[in-house]
DRENTORKOL-3810 file (N, C-alpha, C; in nm, 4 decimals):
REM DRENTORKOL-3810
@n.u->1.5278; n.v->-3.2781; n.w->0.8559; ca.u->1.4351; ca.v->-3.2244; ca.w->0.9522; c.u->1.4128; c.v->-3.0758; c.w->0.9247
@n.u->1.2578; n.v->-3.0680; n.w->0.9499; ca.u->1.2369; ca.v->-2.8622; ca.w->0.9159; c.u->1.2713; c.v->-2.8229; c.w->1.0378
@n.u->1.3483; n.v->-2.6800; n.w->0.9781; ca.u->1.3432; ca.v->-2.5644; ca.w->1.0902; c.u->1.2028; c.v->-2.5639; c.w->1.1591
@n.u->1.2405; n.v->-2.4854; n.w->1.2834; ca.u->1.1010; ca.v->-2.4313; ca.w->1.3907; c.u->1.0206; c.v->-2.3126; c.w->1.2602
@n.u->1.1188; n.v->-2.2724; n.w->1.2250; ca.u->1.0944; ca.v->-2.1385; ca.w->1.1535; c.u->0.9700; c.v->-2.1696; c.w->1.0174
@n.u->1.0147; n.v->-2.2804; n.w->0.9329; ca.u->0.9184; ca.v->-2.3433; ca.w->0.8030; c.u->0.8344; c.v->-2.4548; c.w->0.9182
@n.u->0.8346; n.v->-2.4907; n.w->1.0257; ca.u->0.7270; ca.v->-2.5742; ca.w->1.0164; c.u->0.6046; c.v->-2.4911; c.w->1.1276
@n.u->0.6279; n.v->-2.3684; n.w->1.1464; ca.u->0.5018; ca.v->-2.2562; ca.w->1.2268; c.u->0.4286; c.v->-2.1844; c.w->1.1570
@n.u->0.3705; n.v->-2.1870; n.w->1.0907; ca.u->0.3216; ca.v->-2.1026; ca.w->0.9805; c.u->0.2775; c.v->-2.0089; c.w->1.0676
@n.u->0.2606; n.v->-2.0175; n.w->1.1693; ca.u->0.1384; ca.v->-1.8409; ca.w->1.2637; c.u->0.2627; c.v->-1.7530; c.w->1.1871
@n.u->0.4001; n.v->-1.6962; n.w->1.1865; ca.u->0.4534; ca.v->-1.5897; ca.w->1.2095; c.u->0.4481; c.v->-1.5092; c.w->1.0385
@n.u->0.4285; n.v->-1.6304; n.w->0.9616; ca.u->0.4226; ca.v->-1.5882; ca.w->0.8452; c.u->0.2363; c.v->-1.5613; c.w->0.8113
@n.u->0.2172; n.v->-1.6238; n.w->0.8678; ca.u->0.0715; ca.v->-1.5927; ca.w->0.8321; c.u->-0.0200; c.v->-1.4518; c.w->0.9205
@n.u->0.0977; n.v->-1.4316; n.w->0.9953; ca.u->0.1078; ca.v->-1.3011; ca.w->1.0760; c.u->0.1495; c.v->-1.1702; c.w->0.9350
@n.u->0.2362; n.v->-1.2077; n.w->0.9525; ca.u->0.3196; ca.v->-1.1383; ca.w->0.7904; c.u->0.2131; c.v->-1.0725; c.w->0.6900
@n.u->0.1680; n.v->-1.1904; n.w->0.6256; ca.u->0.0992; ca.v->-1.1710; ca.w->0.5558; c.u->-0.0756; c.v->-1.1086; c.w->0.5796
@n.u->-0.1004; n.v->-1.0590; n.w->0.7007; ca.u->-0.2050; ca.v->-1.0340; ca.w->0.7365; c.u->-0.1393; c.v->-0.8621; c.w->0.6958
@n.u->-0.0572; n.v->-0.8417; n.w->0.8220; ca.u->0.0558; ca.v->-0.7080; ca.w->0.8018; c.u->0.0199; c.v->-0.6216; c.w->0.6446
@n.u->0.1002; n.v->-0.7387; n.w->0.5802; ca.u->0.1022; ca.v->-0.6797; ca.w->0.4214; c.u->-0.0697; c.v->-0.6069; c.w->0.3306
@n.u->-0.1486; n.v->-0.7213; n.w->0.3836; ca.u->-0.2665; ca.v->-0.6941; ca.w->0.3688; c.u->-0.3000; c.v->-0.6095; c.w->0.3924
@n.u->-0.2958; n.v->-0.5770; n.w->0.5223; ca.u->-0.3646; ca.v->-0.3599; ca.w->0.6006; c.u->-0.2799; c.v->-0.2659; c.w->0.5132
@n.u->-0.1295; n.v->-0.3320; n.w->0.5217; ca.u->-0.0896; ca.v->-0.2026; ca.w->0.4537; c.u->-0.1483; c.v->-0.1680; c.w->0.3589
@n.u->-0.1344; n.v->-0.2975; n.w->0.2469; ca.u->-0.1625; ca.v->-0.2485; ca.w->0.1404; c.u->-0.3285; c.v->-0.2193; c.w->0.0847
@n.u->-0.4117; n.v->-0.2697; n.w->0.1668; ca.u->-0.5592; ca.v->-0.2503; ca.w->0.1702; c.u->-0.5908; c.v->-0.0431; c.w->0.2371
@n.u->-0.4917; n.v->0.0005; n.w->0.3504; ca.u->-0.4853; ca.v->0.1098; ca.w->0.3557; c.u->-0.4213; c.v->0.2786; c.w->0.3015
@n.u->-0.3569; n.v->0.1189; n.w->0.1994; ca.u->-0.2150; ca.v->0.2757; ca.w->0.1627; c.u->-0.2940; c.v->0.3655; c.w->0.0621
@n.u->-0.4243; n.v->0.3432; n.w->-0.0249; ca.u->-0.4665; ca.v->0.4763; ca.w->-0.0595; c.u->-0.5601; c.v->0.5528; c.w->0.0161
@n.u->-0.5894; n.v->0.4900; n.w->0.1311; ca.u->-0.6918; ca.v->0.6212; ca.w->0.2075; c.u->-0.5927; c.v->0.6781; c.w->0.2699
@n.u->-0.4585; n.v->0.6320; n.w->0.3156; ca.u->-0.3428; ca.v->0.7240; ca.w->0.3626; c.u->-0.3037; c.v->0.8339; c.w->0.2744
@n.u->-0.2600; n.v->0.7919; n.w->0.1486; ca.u->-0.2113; ca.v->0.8955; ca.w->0.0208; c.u->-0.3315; c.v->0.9668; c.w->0.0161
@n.u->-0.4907; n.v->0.9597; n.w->-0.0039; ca.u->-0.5452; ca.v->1.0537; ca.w->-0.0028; c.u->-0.5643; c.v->1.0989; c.w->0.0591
@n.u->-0.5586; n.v->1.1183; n.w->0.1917; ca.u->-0.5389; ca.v->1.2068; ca.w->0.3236; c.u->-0.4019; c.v->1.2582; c.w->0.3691
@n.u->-0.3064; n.v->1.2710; n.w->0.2640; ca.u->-0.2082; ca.v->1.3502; ca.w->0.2172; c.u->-0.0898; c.v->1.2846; c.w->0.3383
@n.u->-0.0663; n.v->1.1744; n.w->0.3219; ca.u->0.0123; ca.v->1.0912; ca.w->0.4644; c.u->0.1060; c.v->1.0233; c.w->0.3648
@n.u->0.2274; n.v->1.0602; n.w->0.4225; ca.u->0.3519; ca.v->0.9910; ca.w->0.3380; c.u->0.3292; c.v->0.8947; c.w->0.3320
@n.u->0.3944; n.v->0.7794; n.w->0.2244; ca.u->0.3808; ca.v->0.6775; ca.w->0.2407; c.u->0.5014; c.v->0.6004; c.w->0.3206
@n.u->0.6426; n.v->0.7054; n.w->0.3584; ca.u->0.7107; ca.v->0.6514; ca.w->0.4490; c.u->0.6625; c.v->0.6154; c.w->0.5914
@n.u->0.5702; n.v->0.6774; n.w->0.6152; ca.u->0.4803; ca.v->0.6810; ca.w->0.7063; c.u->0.4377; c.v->0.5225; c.w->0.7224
@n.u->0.3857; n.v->0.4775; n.w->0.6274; ca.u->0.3289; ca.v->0.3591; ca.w->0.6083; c.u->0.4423; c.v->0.2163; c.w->0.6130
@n.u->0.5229; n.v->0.2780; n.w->0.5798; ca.u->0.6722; ca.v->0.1840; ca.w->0.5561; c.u->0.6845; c.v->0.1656; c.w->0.7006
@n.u->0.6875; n.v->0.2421; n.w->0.7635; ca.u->0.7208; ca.v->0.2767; ca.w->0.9093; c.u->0.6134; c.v->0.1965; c.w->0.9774
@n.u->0.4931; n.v->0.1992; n.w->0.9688; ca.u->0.3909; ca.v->0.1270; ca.w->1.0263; c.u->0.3783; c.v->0.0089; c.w->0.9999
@n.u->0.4442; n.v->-0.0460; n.w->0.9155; ca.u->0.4630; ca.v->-0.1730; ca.w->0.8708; c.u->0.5822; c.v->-0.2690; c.w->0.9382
@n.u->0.6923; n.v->-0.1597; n.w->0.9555; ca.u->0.8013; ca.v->-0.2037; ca.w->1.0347; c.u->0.8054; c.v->-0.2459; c.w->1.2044
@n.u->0.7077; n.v->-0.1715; n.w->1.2495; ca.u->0.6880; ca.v->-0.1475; ca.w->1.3691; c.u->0.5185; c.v->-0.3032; c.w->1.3854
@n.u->0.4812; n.v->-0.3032; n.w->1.3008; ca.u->0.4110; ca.v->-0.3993; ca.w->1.3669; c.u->0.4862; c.v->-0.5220; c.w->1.3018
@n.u->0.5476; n.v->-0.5198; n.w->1.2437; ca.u->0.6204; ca.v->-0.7144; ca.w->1.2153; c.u->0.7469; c.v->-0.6858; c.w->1.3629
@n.u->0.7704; n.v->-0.5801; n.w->1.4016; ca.u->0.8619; ca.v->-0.5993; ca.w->1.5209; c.u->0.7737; c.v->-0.6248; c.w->1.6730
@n.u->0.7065; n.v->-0.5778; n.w->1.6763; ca.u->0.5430; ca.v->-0.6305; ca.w->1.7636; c.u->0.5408; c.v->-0.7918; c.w->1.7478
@n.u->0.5001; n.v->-0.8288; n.w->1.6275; ca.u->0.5341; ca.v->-0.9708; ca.w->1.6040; c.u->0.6390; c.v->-1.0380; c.w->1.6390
@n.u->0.7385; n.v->-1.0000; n.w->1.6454; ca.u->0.8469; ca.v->-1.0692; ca.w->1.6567; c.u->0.8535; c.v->-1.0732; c.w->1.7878
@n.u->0.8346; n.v->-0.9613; n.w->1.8409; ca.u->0.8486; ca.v->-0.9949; ca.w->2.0326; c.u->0.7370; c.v->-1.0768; c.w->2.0531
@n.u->0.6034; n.v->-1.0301; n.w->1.9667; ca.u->0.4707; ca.v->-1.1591; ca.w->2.1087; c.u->0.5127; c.v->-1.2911; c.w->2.0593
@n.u->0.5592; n.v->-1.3349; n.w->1.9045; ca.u->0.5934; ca.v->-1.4566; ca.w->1.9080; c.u->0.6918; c.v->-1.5406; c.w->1.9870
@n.u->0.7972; n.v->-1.4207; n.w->2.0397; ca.u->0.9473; ca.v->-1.4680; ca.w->2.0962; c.u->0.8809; c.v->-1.5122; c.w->2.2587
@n.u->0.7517; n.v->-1.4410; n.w->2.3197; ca.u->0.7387; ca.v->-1.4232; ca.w->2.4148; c.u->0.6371; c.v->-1.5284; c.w->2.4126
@n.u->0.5505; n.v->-1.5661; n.w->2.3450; ca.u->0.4794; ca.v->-1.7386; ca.w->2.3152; c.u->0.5767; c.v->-1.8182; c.w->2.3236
@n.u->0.6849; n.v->-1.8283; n.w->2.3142; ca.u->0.7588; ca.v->-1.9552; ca.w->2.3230; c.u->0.8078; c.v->-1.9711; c.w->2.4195
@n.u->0.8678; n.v->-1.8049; n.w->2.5059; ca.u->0.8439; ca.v->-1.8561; ca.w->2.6926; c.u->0.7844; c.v->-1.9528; c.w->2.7889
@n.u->0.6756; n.v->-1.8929; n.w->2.7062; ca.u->0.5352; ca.v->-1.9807; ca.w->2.8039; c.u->0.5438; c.v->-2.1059; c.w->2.7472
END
């Protein structure tokens, strides 16, 4: 039997949206002179966003 985890694809397909902005934004960041820890950081903070609205969909 699959985990909850391999048979939901939303959280990964969440993921992979994530990865996308970053990486679709990380050179108008570098050329507007913006760390890219900066970006590491913005990346961290919205898969943890994710992780709570998904935890909080399964409330309901």
């Amino acid at each position: 039997m699959a985990s909850s985890a391999n048979s939901n694809p939303v959280p990964k397909l969440y993921k992979s949206v994530i990865d996308d902005v970053i990486n679709e934004v990380r050179e108008l960041f570098l050329d507007e002179g913006v760390d890219e820890q900066v970006l590491l950081e913005l990346k961290t903070l919205a898969a943890a966003v994710l992780v709570i609205l998904v935890s909080l969909l399964h409330i309901w």
